[in-house]
N, C-alpha and C positions, 0 to 999 in steps of 0.2 A: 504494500500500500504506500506508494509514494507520497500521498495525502499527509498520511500521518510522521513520515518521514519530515515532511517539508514542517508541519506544525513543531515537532519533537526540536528541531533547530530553532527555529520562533520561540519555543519556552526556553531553550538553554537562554538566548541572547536575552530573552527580556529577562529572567531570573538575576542575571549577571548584571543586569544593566541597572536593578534594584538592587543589589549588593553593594556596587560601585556607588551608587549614590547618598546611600546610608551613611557608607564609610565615610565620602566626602563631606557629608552634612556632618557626623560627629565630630570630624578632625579641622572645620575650618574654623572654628572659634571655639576657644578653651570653659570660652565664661556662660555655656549653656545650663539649662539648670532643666528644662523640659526637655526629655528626650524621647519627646511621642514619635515627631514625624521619623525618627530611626528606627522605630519598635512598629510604624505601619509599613515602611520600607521591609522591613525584616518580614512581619505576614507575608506581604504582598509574594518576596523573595520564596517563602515556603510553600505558597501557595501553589505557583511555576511548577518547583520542587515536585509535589505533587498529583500533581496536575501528568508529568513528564513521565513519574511512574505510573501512572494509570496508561499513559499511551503508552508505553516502552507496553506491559502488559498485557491491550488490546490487541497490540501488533503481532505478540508472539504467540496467545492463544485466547480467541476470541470466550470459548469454555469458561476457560483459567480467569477470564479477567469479568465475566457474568456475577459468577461465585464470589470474587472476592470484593467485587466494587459496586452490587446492584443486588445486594442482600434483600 
């Protein structure tokens, strides 16, 4: 399934891309004291995560991935 190939690269990138940003947001000023939008970056980042096992999953046995993600 190509499809799911082409999306499975789309979550790496955008996983990564919410990683990178967190990061950047925690290290660019010391004198933060709320550190939500890092902790929504981060879900968002596991969310991908996720998201990337369920396709890696679907792709390799449709069975396998019924049972474990659509209880």
């Amino acid at each position: 399934m190509r499809e799911l190939g082409l999306f499975e690269q789309y979550l790496i990138q955008l996983r990564q891309e919410k990683l990178q940003q967190a990061h950047a947001w925690a290290t660019a000023d010391s004198n933060h004291t709320d550190y939500t939008p890092v902790r929504i970056l981060a879900h968002e980042a596991e969310l991908c995560g996720r998201l990337l096992v369920a396709i890696r999953a679907l792709n390799n046995d449709a069975g396998q991935f019924i049972k474990e993600f659509l209880k």
